[in-house]
C-alpha positions in Angstrom: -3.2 -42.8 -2.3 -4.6 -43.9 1.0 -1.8 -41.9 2.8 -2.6 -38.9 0.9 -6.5 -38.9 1.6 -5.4 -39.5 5.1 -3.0 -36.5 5.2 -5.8 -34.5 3.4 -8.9 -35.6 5.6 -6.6 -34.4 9.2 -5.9 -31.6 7.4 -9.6 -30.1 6.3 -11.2 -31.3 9.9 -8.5 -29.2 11.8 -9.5 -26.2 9.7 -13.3 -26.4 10.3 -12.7 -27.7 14.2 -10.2 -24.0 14.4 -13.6 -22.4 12.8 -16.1 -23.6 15.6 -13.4 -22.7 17.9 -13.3 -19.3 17.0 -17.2 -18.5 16.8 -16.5 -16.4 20.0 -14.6 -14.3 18.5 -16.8 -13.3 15.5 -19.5 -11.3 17.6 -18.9 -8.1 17.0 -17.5 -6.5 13.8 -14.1 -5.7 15.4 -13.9 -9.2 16.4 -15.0 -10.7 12.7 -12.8 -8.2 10.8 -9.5 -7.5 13.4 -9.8 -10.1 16.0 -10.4 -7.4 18.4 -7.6 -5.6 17.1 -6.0 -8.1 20.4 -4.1 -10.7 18.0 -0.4 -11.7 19.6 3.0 -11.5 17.4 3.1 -15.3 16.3 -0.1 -15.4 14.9 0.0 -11.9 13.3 3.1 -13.3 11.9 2.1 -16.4 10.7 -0.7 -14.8 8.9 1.3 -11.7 7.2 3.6 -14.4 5.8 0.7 -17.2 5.0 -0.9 -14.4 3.1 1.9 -13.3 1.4 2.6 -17.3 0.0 -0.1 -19.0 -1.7 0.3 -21.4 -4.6 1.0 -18.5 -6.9 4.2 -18.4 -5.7 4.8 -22.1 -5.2 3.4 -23.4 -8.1 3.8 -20.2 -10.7 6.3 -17.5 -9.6 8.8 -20.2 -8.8 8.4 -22.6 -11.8 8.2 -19.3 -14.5 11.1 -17.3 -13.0 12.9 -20.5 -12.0 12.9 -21.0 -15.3 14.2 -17.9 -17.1 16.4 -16.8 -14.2 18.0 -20.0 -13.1 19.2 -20.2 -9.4 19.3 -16.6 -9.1 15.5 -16.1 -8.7 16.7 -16.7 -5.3 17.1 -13.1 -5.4 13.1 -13.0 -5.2 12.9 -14.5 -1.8 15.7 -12.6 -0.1 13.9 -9.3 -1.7 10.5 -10.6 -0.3 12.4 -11.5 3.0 14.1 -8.1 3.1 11.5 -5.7 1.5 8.4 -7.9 1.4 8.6 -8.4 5.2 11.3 -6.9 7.6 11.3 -3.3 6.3 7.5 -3.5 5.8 7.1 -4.2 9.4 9.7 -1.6 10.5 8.3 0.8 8.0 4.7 0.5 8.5 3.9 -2.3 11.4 3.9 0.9 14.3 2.3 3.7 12.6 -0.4 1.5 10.9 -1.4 0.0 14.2 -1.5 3.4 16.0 -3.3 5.8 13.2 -5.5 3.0 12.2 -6.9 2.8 15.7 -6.3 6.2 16.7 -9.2 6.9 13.3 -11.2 4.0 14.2 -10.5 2.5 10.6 -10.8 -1.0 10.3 -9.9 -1.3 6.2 -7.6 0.3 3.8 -10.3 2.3 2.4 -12.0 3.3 5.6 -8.0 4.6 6.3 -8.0 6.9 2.7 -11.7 8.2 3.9 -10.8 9.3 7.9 -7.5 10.2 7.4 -8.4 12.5 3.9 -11.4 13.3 5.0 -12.8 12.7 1.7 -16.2 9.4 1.4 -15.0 9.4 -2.5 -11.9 8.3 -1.6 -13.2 5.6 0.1 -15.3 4.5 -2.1 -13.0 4.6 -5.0 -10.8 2.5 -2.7 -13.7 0.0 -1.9 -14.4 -0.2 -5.9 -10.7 -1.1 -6.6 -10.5 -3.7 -3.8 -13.3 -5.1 -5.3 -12.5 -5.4 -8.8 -9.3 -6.4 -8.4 -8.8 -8.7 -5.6 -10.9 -11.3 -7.7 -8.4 -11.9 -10.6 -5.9 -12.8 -7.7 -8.5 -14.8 -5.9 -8.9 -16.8 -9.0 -4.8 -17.7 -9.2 -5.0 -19.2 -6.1 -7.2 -21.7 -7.1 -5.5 -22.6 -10.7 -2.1 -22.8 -8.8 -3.6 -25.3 -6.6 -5.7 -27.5 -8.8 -2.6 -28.6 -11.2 -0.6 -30.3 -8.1 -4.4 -31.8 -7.0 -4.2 -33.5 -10.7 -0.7 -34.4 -10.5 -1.6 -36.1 -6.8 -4.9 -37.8 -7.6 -6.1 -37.2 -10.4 -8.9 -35.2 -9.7 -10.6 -33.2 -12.2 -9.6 -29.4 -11.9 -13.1 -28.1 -11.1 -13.9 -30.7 -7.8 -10.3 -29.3 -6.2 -11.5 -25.6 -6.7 -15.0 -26.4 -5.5 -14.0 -28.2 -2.3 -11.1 -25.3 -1.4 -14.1 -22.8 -1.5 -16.3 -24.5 0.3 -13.7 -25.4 3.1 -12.4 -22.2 3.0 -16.2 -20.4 3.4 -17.0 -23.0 6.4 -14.3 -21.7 8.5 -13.9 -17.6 7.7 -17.7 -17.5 8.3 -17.5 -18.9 11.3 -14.8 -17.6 13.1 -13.7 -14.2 10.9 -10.0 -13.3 11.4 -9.3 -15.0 14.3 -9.9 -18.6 12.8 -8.5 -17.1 9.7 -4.8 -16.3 12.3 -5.2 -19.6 14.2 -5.3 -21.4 11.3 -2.4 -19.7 9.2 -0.1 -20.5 12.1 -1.1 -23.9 11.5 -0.6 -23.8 8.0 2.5 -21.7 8.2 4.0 -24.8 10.2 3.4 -27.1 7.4 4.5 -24.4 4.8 8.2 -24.3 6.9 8.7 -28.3 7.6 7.1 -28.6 4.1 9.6 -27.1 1.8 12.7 -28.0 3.6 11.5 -31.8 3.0 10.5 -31.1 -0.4 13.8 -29.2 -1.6 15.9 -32.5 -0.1 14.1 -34.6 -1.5 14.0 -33.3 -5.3 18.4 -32.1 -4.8 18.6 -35.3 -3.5 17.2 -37.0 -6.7 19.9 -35.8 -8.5 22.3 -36.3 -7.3 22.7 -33.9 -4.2 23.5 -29.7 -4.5 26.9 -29.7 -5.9 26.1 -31.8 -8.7 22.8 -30.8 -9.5 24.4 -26.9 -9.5 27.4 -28.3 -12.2 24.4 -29.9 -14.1 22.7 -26.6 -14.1 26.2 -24.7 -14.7 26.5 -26.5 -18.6 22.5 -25.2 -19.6 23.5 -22.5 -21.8 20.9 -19.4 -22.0 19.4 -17.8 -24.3 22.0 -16.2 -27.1 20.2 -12.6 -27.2 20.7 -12.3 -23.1 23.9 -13.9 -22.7 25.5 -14.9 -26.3 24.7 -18.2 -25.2 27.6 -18.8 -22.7 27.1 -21.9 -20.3 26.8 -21.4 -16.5 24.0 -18.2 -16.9 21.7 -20.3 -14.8 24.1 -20.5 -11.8 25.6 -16.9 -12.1 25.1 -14.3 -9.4 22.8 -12.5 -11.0 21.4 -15.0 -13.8 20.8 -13.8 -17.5 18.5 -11.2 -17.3 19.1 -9.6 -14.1 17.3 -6.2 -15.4 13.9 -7.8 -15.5 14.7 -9.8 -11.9 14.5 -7.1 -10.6 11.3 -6.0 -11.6 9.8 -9.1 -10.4 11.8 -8.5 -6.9 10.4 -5.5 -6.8 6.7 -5.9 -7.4 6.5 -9.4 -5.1 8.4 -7.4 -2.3 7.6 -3.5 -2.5 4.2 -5.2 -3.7 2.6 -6.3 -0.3 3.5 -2.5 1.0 0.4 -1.8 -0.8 -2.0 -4.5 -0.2 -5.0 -3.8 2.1 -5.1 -7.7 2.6 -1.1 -7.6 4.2 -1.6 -3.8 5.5 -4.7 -5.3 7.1 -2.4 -7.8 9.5 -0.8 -4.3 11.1 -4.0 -3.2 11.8 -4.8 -6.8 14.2 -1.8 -5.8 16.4 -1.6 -6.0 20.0 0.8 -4.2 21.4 4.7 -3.5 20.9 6.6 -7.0 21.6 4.0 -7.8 19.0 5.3 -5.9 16.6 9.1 -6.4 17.6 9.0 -10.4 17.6 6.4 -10.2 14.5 9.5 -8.6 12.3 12.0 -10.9 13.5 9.2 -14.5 12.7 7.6 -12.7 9.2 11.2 -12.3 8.3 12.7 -15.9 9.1 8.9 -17.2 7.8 10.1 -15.4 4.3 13.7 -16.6 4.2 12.6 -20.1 4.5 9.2 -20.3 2.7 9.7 -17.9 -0.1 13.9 -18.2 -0.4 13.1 -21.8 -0.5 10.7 -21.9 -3.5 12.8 -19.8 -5.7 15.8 -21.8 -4.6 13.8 -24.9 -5.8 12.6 -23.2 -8.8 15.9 -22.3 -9.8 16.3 -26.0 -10.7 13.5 -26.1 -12.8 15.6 -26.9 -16.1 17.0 -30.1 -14.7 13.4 -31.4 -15.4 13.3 -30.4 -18.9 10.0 -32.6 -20.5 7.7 -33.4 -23.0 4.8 -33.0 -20.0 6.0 -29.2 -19.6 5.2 -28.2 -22.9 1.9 -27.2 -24.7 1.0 -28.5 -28.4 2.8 -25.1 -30.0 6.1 -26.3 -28.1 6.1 -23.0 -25.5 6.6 -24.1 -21.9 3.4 -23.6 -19.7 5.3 -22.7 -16.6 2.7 -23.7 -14.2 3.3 -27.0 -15.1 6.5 -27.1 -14.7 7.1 -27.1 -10.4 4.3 -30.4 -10.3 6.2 -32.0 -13.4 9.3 -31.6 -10.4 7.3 -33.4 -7.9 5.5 -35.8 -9.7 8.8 -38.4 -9.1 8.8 -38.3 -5.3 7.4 -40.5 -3.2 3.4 -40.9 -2.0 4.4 -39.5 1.3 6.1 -36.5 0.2 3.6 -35.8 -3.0 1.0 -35.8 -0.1 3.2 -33.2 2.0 3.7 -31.1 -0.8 -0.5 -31.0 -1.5 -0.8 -30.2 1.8 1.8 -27.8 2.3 0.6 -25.7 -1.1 -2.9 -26.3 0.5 -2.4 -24.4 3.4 -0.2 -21.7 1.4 -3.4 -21.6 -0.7 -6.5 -21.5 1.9 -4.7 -19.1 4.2 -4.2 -16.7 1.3 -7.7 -17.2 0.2 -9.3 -16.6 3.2 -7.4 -12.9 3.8 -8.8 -12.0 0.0 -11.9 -13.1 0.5 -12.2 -11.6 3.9 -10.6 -8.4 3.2 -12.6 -8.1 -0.2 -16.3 -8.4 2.0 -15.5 -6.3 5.1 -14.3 -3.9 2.7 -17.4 -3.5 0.6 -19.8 -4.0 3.7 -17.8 -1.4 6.1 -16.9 1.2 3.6 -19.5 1.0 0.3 -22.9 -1.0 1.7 -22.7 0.7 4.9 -24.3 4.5 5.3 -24.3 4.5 1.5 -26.5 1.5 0.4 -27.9 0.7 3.8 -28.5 3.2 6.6 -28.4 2.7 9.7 -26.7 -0.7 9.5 -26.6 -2.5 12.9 -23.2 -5.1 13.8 -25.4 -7.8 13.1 -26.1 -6.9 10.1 -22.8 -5.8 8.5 -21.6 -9.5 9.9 -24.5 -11.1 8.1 -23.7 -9.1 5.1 -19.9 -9.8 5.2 -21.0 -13.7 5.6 -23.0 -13.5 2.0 -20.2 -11.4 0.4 -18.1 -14.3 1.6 -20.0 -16.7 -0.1 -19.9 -14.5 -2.8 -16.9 -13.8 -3.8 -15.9 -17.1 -3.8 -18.4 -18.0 -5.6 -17.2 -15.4 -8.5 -13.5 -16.5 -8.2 -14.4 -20.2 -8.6 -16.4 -19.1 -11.7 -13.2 -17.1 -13.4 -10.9 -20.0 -11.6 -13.1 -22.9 -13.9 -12.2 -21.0 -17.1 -8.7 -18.5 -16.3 -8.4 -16.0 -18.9 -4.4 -16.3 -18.3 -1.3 -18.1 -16.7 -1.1 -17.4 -12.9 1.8 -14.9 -12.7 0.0 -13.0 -15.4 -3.2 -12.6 -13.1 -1.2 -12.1 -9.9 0.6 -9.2 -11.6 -2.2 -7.5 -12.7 -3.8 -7.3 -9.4 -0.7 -7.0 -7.5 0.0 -4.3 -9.7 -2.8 -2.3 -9.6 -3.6 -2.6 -6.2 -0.2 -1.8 -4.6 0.4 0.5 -7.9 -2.8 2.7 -6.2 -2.3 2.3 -2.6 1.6 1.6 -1.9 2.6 5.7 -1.8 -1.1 7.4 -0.6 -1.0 4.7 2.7 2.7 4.8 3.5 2.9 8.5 2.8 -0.4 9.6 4.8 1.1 7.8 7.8 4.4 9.6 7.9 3.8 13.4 5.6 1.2 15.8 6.6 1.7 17.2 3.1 -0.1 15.2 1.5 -3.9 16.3 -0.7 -6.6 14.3 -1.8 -5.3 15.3 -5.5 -2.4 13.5 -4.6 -4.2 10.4 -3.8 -6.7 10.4 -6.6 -3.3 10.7 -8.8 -2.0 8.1 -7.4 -5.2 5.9 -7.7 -5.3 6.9 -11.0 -1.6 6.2 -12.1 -1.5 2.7 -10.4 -4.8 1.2 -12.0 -4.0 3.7 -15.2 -0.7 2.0 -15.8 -2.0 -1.3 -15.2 -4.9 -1.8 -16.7 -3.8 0.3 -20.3 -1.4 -2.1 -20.0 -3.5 -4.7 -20.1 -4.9 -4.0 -23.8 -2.2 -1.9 -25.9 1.1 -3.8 -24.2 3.3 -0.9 -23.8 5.3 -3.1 -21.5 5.6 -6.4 -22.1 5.4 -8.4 -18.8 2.6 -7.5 -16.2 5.3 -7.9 -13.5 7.1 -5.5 -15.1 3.6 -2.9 -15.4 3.0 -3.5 -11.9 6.4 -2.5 -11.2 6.1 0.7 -13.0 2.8 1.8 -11.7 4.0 1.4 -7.8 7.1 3.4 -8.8 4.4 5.9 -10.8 2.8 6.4 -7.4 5.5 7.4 -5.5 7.1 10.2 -7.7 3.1 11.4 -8.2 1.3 11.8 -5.2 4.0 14.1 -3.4 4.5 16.3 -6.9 0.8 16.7 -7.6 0.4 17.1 -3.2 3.2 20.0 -3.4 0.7 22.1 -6.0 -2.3 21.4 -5.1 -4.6 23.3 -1.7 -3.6 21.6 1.4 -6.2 19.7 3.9 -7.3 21.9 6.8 -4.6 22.2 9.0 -6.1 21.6 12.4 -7.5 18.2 11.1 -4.4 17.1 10.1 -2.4 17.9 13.0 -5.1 16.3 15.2 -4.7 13.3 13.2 -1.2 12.9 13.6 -1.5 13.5 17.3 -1.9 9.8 17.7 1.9 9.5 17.7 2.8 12.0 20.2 0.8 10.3 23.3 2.7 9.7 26.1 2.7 6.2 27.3 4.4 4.2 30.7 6.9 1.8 29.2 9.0 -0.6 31.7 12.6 -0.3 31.7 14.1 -3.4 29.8 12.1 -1.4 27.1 13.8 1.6 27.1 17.2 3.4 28.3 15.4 7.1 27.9 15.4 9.0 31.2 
């Protein structure tokens, strides 16, 4: 116990010492919300992939689909490696950086207002952020507070209460840049981490080949499979159709997340951008690849302690259940490591949710006249606030983790994935596009929600991203076009000539 307090003590004063640190940096509202849109390619990294992996993955992705998909949920890192992070960067990284700052936007809804031309748009962007941002918010927590329990035996609502508060102390003082300097940090411990935790639990039985032959005599459920033996260590596992709807919400997902998209805007130049793809892409392999991959194992540790009093597995029980046999040492790396993976997530919702309501909802439509002061003030309270609000829903979660995460995920990137990614590249595109594709993303999500048209959330969110991207360009193909000279002013950003050195280019 002593060695975990110890671990945990180090841990929470670096966090608040990288806060003070950063004060500096939080002076002006570029500073507080983009780091002064100056941040270099490890940190921007380090946070895309921090933010990306909280304890919802850890602790609730990789014991559920661990579960029902065996060692193939593997798939779901690789796709978050691949999708979720290289192509992401390659697709988006440039052309966010350069419109974003070319329009002077500093959120994803200040980008739908500048670049349609349209203050509904970003407020009906502001609005969604808002409302659902929280749900996922509140997952991080519950994730968390199980392995606390496991570990020490803490009640569930002291280990919320303290992440929020530690969390708050250090976004408020230092904005995104103590939010970056800190997410490298964590993203250290995420790497070392989960390479000591998956040795240690394969070693336990019995090492990879055997624990794989153990896994290979599991047979799988009779409707998928017709009960043959070895589903859990096929290529594909037993249910490869709905795999893939979770590969491709976690991975497509983060396309259309203003707390990921955000990261893009932070960049500082064009080795950021080219060594950022190359470490968010690694970061993924390792960190996400590696919880699946230990998730996949999940039936080894088959339990009494896994199960609620109607006999269903409560899958967010089952990755702590895993660890619950190691030793203090590593029990203590693994709190720490889903800590991190935890507070850095928290603090880009939590940040992204209050510059987005004070920049683009408070500010000229609440407020006038609203000097920098101020909006950092007011981002400092909303803060406050919204952790306050996702502690609340966190003491009492209407749902299991992957069920809130897929929700949000859903309706966020379901709304924002194909308006964002196709305003930075198609001139084409209407406001009536974007509205339908607001409305199609949330619609899909949230109907979903009460009549259960599709059965798993992952699956909804799925749906309504794919929604979005069929309906915005039909519905932008019929409907009047923006004015012409704006839009071709807009995408003037990308034709600026710029002095490049040599070992850069080949071009004449």
């Amino acid at each position: 116990m002593a060695i975990k307090i110890i671990l945990l003590v180090i841990f929470f004063a670096v966090m608040a010492g990288v806060g003070i640190y950063s004060r500096r940096h939080a002076t002006s509202v570029d500073g507080f919300v983009l780091g002064g849109r100056s941040v270099g390619p490890w940190l921007t990294a380090f946070a895309y992939g921090t933010s990306y992996f909280s304890a919802v993955v850890f602790v609730g992705y990789a014991g559920q689909f661990g579960w029902k998909y065996g060692i193939a949920s593997t798939w779901i890192g690789i796709g978050n490696a691949v999708i979720g992070s290289l192509l992401a960067w390659v697709v988006l990284g440039r052309r966010t950086k350069v419109m974003t700052q070319h329009l002077g936007s500093k959120t994803m809804p200040d980008f739908f207002g500048q670049r349609y031309d349209s203050k509904t748009l970003k407020i009906a962007a502001s609005v969604i952020v808002f409302v659902f941002l929280i749900p996922y918010t509140a997952s991080v927590y519950n994730g968390l507070s199980r392995l606390f329990e496991m570990a020490f035996h803490i009640p569930y609502s002291w280990c919320v209460i303290a992440m929020a508060a530690f969390t708050a102390v250090y976004v408020i003082l230092g904005g995104y840049m103590a939010t970056a300097i800190n997410d490298f940090i964590q993203g250290i411990i995420m790497l070392a981490g989960i390479v000591a935790v998956i040795a240690a639990v394969l070693s336990g039985r019995g090492g990879f080949m055997n624990a794989v032959s153990e896994m290979a005599q599991i047979p799988s459920d009779v409707a998928l499979t017709q009960g043959q033996p070895g589903a859990f260590t096929s290529f594909f596992g037993p249910d490869p159709l709905n795999l893939l709807g979770v590969v491709i919400l976690t991975s497509l997902g983060t396309w259309g997340l203003p707390q990921m998209i955000g990261k893009f805007y932070a960049i500082k130049d064009e080795k950021s951008i080219n060594t950022g793809t190359v470490i968010s892409t690694l970061f993924a392999v390792v960190v996400s690849g590696g919880c699946y991959f230990l998730g996949g194992f999940s039936r080894l540790f088959d339990s009494p302690a896994i199960y609620d009093t109607e006999g269903k597995v409560v899958y967010d029980s089952i990755i702590p259940h895993m660890l619950s046999a190691l030793p203090d040492i590593l029990v203590g790396i693994v709190v720490v490591l889903v800590l991190s993976a935890s507070m850095s997530t928290l603090s880009s919702l939590v940040l992204t949710s209050s510059s987005t309501m004070t920049l683009d909802l408070i500010k000229e439509n609440v407020v006038k006249n609203m000097s920098e002061k101020k909006q950092i003030v007011t981002m400092q309270f909303l803060i406050v606030f919204f952790l306050a609000v996702s502690v609340v829903i966190a003491l009492d979660p209407p749902a299991f983790i992957a069920q809130l995460m897929g929700i949000s995920w859903g309706a966020l990137a379901g709304a924002f994935l194909a308006p964002f990614m196709y305003g930075l590249y198609w001139k084409g595109v209407t406001r009536a596009g974007v509205w339908a594709g607001f409305i199609a993303g949330v619609g899909i999500t949230t109907a979903n929600m009460f009549l259960g048209f599709i059965e798993s959330p992952i699956n909804a969110g799925a749906a309504a991203m794919a929604a979005g991207l069929v309906v915005v360009p039909v519905v932008s193909l019929i409907t009047p076009k923006q004015d012409k000279e704006k839009v071709e002013e807009i995408f003037s950003c990308y034709d600026e000539k710029v002095m490049i050195s040599r070992k850069r280019s080949l071009q004449e």
